[in-house]
C-alpha positions in Angstrom: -20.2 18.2 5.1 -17.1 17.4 8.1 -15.7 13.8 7.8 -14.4 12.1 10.2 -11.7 9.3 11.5 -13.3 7.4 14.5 -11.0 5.0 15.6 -13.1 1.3 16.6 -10.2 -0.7 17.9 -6.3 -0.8 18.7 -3.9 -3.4 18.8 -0.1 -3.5 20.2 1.7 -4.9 16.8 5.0 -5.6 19.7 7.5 -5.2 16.3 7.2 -1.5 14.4 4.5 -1.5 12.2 4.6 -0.3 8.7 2.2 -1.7 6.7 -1.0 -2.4 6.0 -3.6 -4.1 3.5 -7.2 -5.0 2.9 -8.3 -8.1 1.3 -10.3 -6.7 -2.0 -11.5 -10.4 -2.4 -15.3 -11.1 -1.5 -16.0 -12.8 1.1 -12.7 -12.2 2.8 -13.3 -8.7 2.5 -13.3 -8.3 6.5 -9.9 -9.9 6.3 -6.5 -7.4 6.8 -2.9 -7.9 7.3 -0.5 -6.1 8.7 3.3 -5.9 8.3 6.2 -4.9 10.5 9.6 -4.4 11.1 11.8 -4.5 14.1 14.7 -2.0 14.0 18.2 -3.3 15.7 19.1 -0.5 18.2 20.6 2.8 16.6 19.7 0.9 13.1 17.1 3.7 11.9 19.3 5.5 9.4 21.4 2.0 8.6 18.4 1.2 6.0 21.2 -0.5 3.4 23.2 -2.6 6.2 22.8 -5.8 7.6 19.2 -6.9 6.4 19.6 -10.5 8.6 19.4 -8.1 11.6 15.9 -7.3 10.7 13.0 -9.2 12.2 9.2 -9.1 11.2 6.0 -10.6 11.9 2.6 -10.8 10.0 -0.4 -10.4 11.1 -3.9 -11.6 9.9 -6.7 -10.2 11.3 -10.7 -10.0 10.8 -13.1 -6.9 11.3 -16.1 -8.6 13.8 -18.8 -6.8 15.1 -18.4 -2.9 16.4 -15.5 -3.0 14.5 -13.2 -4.9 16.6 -10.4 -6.9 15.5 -9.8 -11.1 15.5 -6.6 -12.1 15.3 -6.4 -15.2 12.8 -2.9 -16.0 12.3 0.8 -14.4 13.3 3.5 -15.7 11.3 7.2 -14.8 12.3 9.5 -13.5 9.0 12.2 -11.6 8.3 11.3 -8.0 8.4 8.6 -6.8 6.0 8.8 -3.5 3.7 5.4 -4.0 1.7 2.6 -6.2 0.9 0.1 -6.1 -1.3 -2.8 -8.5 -2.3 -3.7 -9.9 -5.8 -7.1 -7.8 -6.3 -9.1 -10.7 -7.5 -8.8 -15.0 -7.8 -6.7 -16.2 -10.0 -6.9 -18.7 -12.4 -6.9 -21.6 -10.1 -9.4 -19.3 -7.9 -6.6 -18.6 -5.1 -6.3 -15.4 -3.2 -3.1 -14.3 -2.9 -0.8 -11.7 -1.2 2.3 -10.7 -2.3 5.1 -9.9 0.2 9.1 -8.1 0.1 10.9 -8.1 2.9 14.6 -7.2 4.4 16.3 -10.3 3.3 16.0 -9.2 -0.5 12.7 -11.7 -1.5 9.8 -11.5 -3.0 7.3 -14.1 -1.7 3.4 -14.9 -2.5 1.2 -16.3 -0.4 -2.3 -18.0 -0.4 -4.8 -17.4 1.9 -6.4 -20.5 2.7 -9.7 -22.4 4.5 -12.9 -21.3 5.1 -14.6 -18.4 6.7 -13.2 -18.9 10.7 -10.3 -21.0 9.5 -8.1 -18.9 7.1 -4.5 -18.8 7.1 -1.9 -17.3 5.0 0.5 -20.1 3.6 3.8 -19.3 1.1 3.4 -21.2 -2.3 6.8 -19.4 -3.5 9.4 -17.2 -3.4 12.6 -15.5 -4.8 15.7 -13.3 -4.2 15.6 -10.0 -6.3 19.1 -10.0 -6.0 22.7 -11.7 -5.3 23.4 -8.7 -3.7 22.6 -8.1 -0.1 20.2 -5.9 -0.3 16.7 -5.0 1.1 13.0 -5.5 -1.5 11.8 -2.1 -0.6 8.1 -2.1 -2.8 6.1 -3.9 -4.8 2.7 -3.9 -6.6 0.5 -6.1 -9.1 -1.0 -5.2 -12.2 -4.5 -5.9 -11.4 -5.8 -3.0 -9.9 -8.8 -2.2 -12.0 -10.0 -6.6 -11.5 -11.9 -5.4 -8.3 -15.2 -7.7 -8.6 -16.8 -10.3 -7.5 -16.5 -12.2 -10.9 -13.2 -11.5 -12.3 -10.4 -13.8 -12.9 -6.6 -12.2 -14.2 -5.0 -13.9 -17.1 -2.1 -12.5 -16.6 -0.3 -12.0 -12.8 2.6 -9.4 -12.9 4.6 -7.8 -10.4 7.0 -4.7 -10.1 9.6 -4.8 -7.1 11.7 -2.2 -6.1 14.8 -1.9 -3.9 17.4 -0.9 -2.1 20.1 -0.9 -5.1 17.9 1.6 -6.6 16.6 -1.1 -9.2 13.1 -2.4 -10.6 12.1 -5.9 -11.5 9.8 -7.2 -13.7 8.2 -10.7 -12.6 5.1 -12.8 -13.9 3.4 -15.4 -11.4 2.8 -18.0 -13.4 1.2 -21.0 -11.2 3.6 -21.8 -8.4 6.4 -20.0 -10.5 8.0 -16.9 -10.1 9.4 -15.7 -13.3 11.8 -12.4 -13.9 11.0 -11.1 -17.0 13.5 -7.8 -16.4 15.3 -6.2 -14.2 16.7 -2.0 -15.0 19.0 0.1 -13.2 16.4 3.3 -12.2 18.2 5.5 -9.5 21.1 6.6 -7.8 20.0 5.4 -4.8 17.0 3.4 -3.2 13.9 3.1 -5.4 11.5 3.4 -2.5 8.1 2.9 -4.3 7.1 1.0 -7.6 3.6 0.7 -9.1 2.0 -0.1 -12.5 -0.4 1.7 -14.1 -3.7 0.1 -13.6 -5.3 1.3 -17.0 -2.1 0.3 -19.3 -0.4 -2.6 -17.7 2.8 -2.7 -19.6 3.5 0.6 -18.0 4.9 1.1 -14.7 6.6 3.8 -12.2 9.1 4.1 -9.7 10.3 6.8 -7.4 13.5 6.9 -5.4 15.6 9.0 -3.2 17.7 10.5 -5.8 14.3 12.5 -6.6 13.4 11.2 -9.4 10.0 9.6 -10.5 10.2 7.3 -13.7 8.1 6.2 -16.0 8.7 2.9 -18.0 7.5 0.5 -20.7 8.2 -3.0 -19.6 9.0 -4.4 -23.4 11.5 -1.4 -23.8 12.7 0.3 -20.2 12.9 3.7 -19.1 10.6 6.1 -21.2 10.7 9.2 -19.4 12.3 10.9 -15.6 11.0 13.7 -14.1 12.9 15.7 -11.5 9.9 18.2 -9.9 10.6 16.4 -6.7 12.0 18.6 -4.1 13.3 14.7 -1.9 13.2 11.4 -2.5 10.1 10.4 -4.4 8.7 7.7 -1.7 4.8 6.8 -2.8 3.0 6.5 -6.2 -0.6 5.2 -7.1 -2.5 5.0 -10.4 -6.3 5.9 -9.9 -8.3 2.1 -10.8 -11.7 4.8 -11.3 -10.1 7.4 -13.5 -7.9 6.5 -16.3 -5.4 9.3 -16.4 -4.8 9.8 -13.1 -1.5 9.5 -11.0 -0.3 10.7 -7.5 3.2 10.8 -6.1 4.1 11.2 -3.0 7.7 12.9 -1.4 9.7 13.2 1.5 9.5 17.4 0.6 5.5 16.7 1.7 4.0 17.7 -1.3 1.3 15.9 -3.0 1.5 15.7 -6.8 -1.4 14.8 -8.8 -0.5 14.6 -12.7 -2.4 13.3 -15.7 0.0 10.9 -17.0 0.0 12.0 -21.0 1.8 14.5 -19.8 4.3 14.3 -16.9 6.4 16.8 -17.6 4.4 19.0 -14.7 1.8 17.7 -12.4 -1.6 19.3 -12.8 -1.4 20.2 -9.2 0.1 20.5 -5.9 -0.7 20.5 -1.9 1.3 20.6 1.2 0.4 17.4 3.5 2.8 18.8 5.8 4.6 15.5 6.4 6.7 13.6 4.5 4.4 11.3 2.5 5.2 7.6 3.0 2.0 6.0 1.7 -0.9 7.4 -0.9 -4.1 5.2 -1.4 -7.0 6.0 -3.6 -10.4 4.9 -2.4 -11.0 1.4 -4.3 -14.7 2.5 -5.4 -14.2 6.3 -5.8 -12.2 8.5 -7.9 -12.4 11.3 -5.6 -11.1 10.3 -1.9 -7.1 10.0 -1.4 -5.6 8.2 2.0 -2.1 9.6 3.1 0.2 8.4 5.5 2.5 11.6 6.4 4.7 10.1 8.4 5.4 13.0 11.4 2.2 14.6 10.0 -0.2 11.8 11.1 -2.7 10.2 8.2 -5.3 12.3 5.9 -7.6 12.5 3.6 -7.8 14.4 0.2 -10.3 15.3 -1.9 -9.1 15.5 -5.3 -12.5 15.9 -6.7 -11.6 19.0 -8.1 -7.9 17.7 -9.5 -6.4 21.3 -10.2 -7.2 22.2 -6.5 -7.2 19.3 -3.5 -8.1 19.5 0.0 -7.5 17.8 3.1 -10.8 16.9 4.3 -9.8 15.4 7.7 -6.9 14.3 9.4 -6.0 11.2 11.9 -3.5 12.3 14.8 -3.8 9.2 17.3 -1.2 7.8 16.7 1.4 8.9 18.5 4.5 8.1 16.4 5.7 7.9 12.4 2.3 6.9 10.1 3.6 4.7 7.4 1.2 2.2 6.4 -2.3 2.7 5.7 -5.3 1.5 3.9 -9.0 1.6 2.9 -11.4 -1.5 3.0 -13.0 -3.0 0.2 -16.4 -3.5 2.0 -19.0 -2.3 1.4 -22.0 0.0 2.9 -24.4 -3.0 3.6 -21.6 -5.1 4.6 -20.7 -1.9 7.1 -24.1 -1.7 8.5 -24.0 -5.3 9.0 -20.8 -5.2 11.7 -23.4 -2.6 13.8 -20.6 0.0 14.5 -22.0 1.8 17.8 -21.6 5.5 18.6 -21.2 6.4 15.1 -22.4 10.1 14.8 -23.3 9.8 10.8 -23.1 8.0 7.8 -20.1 5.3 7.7 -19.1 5.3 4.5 -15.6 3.2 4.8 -13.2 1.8 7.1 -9.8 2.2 6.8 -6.6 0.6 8.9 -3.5 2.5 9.5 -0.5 1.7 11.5 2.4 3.6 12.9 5.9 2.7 13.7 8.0 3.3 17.3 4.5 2.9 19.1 3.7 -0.2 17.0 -0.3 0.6 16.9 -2.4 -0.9 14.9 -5.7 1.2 14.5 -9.3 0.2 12.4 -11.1 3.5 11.9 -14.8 4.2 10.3 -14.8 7.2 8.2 -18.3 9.0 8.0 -19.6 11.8 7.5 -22.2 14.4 8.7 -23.6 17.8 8.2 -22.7 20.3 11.1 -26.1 21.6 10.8 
């Protein structure tokens, strides 16, 4: 079985482009989003100075027929380091999307209208910190509420940043409310995610190589230093309860059971530093990878004491940072009529890339070389 990346459509993002998310929400499941970030000149390595120098732009976009993209909505904002979208309604049946950007905020918004009308409109916001300092990550607690019928009781979110800190908030309403805040590295805490299976628990990864794990009614409960660099992506497995991956800057992959996180159960090479990791949101087996200088890939990790790539994504022709699968499904696939497919399509996935600013849509499918 060979799977392959076959990109469907392109678009010039004009600022660098860095991330990227699917709506998991039915019907707006064709919806996606994608963030950037506009560097000042010589400002690559300055990722700790000036954040009002840093301009972004969102973009909202739909997936119509052969795969092509609409553009519904471009909204102008300071420069955006990660978003991520509530993965069901809430109680008062919103969608949401959470957003933290270079100006030290976290910000929610609500995708409103009707199918062919939405828009993305802020309901509320808040400064992480007095400090000037950038919201590098965030993600919710809801990762296993993929459905068409559930609703979350309770809304959290972990943000990380430039400090090196992690905050605890709960969305509650219109209200933003910190609930903690802890001191986690030396230096920037590039990644922060819960786990989806236990959602008082939560991790963070930073570039003093370390990859935490913490209880948010206590704090830290346990640091792990197998990093070789700065720890830069983590993801908890929504299909399989014990099951973590980290990415690094050194470009391993580390998948661990988390009981025990003293050593990860195994390792690959990606050969790229690995900015982004995304499990598939309907499979336990299939891992997305942005690898930064080693283009996008995926893993299987079927097998979880010995992954493999499976296929790898080299058109874009700059860093891969932000990447991600949809949350449609195969009939709602079939039903876009992707042309010149050579097999089964069995997802579609959006990644994005920085200097080159390229936004791609791929379908991933799959055929037997016989």
């Amino acid at each position: 079985m060979t799977i392959i990346f076959h990109t469907l459509d392109t678009f010039d993002t004009e600022f660098s482009a860095d991330s990227v998310e699917w709506c998991p929400v039915k019907p707006f499941r064709d919806v996606v989003v994608c963030g950037t970030y506009q560097l000042t000149e010589n400002d690559e390595k300055a990722i700790t100075k000036n954040a009002l120098k840093r301009l972004g732009r969102i973009y909202a976009f739909r997936v119509t027929d052969d795969g092509k993209l609409t553009t519904l909505q471009r909204i102008d904002v300071p420069a955006v380091l990660d978003m991520k979208w509530l993965h069901c309604r809430d109680k008062e049946n919103r969608i949401l999307l959470a957003i933290v950007n270079s100006i030290g905020y976290l910000q929610v918004y609500r995708l409103m209208g009707d199918r062919g009308t939405e828009m993305l409109k802020l309901i509320v916001e808040q400064k992480i910190s007095d400090d000037d300092i950038l919201a590098l990550s965030l993600d919710w607690s809801t990762g296993r509420y993929v459905s068409d019928t559930r609703i979350a009781d309770s809304l959290h979110i972990i943000v990380s940043d430039s400090r090196g800190w992690v905050s605890h908030f709960t969305l509650l309403g219109d209200d933003l409310i910190r609930d903690s805040s802890w001191c986690a590295h030396d230096f920037e805490a590039w990644i922060a995610a819960f786990d989806y299976w236990q959602t008082n628990s939560f991790y963070s990864g930073g570039d003093d190589c370390k990859f935490q794990a913490f209880d948010s009614r206590i704090g830290p409960v346990a640091c792990n230093r197998a990093h070789g660099a700065g720890v830069t992506s983590i993801h908890s497995n929504a299909n399989a309860e014990f099951s973590l991956v980290t990415g690094s800057y050194d470009e391993i992959l580390r998948l661990w059971d988390k009981r025990n996180l003293k050593r990860p159960m195994s390792e690959i090479d990606l050969r790229g530093g690995i900015w982004r990791l995304k499990w598939h949101p309907f499979s336990r087996r299939y891992l997305l990878a942005a690898c930064m200088y080693g283009g996008f890939k995926i893993v299987d990790c079927g097998n979880e004491e010995s992954p493999a790539i499976v296929s790898e994504y080299n058109e874009h022709e700059s860093i891969s940072y932000g990447c991600d699968w949809s949350y449609l499904e195969k009939e709602s696939i079939s039903a876009l009529n992707i042309r010149d497919s050579k097999g089964d399509v069995g997802a579609l996935v959006g990644t994005c890339s920085f200097y080159d600013h390229a936004f791609k849509i791929s379908a991933i499918y799959s055929y037997n070389k016989d």
